[in-house]
C-alpha positions as CSV (number, residue, x, y, z in Angstrom):
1,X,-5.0,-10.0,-0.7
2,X,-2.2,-7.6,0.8
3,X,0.2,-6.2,-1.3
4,X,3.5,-6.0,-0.3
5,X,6.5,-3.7,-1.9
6,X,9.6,-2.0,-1.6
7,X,11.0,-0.3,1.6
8,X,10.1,3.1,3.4
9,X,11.8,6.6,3.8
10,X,11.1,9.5,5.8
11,X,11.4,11.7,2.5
12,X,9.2,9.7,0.7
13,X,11.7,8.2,-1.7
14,X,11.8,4.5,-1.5
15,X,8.0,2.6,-0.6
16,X,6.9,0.3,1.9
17,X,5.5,-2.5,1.7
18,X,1.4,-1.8,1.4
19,X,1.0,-5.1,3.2
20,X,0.9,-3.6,7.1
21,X,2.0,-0.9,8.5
22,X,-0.8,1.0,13.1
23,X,-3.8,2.8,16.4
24,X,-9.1,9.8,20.9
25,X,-10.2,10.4,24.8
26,X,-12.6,13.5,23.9
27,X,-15.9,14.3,25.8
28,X,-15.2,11.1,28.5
29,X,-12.8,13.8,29.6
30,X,-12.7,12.2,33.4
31,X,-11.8,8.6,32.3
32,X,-8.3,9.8,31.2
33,X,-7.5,10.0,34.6
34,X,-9.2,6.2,35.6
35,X,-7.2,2.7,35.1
36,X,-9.0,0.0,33.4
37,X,-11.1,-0.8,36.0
38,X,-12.1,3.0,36.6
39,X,-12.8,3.3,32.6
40,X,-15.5,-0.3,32.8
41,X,-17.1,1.2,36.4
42,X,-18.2,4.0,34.6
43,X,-18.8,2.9,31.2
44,X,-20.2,-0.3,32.5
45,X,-19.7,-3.9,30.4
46,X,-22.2,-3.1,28.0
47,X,-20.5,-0.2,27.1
48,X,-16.7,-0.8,26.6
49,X,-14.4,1.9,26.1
50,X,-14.3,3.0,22.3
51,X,-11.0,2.9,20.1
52,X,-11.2,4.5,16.9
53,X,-9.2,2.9,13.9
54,X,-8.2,5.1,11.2
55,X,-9.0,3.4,7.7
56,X,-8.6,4.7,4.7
57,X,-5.9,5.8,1.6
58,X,-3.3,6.1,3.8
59,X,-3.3,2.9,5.5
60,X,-2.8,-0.4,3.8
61,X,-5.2,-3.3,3.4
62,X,-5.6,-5.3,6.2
63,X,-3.8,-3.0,9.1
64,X,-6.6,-1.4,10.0
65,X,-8.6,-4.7,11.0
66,X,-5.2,-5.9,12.5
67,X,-5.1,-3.1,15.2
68,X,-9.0,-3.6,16.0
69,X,-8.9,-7.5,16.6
70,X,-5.9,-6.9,18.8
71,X,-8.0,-3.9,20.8
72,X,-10.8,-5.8,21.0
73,X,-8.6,-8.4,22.5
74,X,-7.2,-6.5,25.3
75,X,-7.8,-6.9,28.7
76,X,-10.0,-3.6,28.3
77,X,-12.6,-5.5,25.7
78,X,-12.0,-2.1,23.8
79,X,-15.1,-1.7,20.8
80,X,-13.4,-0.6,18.0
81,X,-15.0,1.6,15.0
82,X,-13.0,2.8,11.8
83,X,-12.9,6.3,10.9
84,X,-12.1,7.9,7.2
85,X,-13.0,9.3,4.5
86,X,-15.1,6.5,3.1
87,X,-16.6,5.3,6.4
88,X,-19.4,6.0,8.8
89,X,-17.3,7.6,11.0
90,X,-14.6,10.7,9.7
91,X,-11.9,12.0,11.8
92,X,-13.3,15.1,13.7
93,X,-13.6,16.5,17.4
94,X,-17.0,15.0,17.6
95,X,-15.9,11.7,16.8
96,X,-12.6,11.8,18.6
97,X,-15.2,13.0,21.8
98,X,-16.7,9.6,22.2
99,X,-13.2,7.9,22.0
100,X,-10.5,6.9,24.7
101,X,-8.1,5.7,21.6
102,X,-6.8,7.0,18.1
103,X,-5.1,4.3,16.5
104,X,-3.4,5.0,13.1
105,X,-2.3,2.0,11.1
106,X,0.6,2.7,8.4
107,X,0.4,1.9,4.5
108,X,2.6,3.5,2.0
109,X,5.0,6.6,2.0
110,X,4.9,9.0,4.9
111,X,4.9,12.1,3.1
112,X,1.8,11.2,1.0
113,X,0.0,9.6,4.2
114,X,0.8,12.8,5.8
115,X,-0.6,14.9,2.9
116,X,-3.4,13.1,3.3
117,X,-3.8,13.6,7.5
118,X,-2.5,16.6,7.7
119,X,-5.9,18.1,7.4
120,X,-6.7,15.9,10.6
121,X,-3.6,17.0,12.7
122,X,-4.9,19.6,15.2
123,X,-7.9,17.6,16.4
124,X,-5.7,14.3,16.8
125,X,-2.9,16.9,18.5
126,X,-6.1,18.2,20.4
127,X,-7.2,15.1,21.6
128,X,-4.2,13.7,23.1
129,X,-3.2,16.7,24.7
130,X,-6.6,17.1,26.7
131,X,-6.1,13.2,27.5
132,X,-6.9,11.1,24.7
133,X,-4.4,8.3,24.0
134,X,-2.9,7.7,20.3
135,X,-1.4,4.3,18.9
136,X,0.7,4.3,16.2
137,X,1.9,1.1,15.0
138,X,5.0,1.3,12.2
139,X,4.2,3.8,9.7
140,X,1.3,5.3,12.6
141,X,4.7,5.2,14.7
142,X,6.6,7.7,11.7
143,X,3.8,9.6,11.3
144,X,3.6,10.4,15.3
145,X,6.8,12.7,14.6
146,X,7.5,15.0,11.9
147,X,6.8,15.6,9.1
148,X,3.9,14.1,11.0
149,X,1.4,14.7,14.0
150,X,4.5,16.0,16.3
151,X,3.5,14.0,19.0
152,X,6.5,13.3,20.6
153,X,9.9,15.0,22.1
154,X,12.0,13.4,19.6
155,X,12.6,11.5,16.5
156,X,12.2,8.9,14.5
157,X,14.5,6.9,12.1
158,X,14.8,3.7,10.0
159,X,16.1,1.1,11.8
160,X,17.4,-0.5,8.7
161,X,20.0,2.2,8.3
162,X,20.9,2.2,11.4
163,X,24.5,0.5,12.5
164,X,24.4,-2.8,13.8
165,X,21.1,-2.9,12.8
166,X,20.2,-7.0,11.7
167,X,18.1,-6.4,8.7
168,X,19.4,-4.0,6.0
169,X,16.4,-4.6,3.7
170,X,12.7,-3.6,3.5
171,X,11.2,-7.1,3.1
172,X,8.8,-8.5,5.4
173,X,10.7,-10.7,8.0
174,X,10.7,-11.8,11.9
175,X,13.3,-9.9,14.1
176,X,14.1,-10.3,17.8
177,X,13.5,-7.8,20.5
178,X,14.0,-7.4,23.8
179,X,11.0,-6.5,25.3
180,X,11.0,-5.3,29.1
181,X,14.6,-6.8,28.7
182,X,13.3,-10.6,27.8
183,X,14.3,-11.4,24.1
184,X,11.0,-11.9,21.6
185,X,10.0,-12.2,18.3
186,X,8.2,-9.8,16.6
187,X,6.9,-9.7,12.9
188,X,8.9,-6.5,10.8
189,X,8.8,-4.3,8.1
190,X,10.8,-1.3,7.8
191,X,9.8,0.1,11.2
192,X,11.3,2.9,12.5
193,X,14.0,3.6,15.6
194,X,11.8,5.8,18.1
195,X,14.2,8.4,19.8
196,X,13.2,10.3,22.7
197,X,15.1,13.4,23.0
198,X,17.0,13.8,26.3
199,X,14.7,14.7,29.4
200,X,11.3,13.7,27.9
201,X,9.1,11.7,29.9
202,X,9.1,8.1,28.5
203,X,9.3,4.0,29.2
204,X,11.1,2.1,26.3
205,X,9.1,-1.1,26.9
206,X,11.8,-2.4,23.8
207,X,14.7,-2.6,21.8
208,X,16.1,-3.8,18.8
209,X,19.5,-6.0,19.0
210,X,21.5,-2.6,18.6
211,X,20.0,-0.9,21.4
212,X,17.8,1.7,19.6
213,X,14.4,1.8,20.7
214,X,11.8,-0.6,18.9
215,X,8.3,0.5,21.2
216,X,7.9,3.4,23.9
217,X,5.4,5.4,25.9
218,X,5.4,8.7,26.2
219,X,3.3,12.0,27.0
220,X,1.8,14.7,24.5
221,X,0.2,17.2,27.4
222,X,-1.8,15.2,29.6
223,X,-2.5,12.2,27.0
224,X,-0.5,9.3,26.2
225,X,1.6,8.1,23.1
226,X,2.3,4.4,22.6
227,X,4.4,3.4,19.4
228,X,5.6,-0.1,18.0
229,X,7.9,-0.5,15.0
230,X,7.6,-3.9,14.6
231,X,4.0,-5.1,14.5
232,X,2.1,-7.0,18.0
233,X,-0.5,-6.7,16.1
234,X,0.4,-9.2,13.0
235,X,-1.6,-12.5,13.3
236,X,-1.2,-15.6,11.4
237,X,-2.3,-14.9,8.4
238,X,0.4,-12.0,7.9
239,X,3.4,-14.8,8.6
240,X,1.6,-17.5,6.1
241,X,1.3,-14.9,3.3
242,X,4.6,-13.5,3.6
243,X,5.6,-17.7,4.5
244,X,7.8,-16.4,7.8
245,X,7.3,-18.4,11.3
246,X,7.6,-17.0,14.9
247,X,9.8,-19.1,16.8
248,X,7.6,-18.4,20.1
249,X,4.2,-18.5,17.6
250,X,1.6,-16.1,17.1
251,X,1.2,-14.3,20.4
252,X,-0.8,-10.8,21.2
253,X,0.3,-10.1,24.7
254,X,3.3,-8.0,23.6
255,X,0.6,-5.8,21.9
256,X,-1.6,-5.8,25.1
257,X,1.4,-4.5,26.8
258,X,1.5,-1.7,24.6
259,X,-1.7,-0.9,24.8
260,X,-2.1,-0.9,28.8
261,X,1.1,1.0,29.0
262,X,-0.3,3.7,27.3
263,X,-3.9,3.6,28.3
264,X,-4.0,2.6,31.8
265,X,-3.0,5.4,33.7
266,X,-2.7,3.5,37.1
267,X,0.5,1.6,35.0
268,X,4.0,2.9,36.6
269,X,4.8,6.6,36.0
270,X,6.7,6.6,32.9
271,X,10.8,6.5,33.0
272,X,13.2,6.2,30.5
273,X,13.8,2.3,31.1
């Protein structure tokens, strides 16, 4: 059973909830430059692009097998295996080699799941900047900035401190988005506002109801960043235990958008909008 708790700060002073919080291209070197269909004519349907999943202390119970059911559910057919401490797999360059995907899930504060990543941070920056392709979903979407992985031209902030924002609380809950400017509903809890400084290379694929940005794309050297502070990747049994409903249901193709927008490089070149 997920535990769930109080809210999230970037100092490390309030907690998040431990019930959710998110997502390497290494030796396959080439396929950063390939689409979906280049990455499966090489690779071959037997042999589906691999996404590693970071699981561990510093992601919450449940999050990491969240983010592999919903890569395993793209369009891609991504395989997904969890790296950590206390599996088969650790985070290394040798590991992160084999991969097209880092996916970091979120659980607890950021400043102790930094503490414990840091030691990770220059092969993950490595990885991404020779064409690898990182996911970060809430907490993996803090952690993509600083203190954090530094990832991205910009920062990050807590969209429940932020004016206008329509939930002022930590507590799991369903918000609306606008997502490539259509209004949907997203599961949430105590993501961050994602804040591309001036210039830098990026698509906001959405926004809360005050404007800030909720998910974006962006570029670390010749990979890709995708982030999401709400969570695509929640399925139902996140909404019965916290007993929330999605007015559209449980859907996944927000998160598939997320995912192709940052993998696929054949998607549109990335723009601010």
């Amino acid at each position: 059973m997920r535990r769930t708790g109080p809210g999230l700060l970037l100092d490390g002073t309030q907690k998040i909830s431990r019930r959710r919080l998110v997502i390497g291209l290494g030796a396959a070197g080439g396929l950063a430059t390939l689409g979906w269909a280049g990455v499966l004519a090489v690779t071959g349907d037997r042999d589906r692009p691999l996404a590693l999943v970071y699981r561990g202390p510093a992601a919450c119970s449940g999050c990491a097998e969240a983010v592999a059911a919903l890569l395993r559910s793209a369009p891609a057919g991504f395989r997904t295996e969890y790296c950590g401490p206390d599996e088969r797999r650790q985070i290394s360059r040798d590991a992160l080699a084999e991969a097209v995907v880092y996916a970091q899930p979120g659980g607890g504060h950021v400043n102790p799941a930094w503490r414990r990543l840091r030691g990770h941070a220059e092969d993950i920056r490595d990885f991404v900047h020779n064409g690898g392709h990182y996911l970060g979903f809430c907490l993996g979407a803090y952690l993509a900035a600083r203190p954090g992985f530094g990832l991205i031209n910009g920062e990050v902030g807590q969209y429940i401190r932020t004016e206008g924002a329509s939930v002022d609380n930590a507590d799991d809950t369903v918000i609306q988005v606008r997502w490539r400017g259509r209004p949907r509903y997203l599961y949430f809890q105590d993501g961050p506002t994602l804040n591309l400084a001036p210039g830098a290379p990026g698509t906001v694929l959405a926004t809360y109801d005050n404007g800030a940005a909720a998910a974006v794309v962006t570029t670390f050297g010749a990979g890709r960043v995708g982030l999401a502070g709400p969570h695509p990747e929640a399925d139902r049994s996140w909404y019965a235990e916290a007993q929330l409903t999605n007015p559209e249901g449980v859907r996944f193709d927000l998160g598939h958008d997320l995912i192709r927008s940052t993998v696929d490089a054949t998607s549109p070149t990335l723009d601010r909008g």
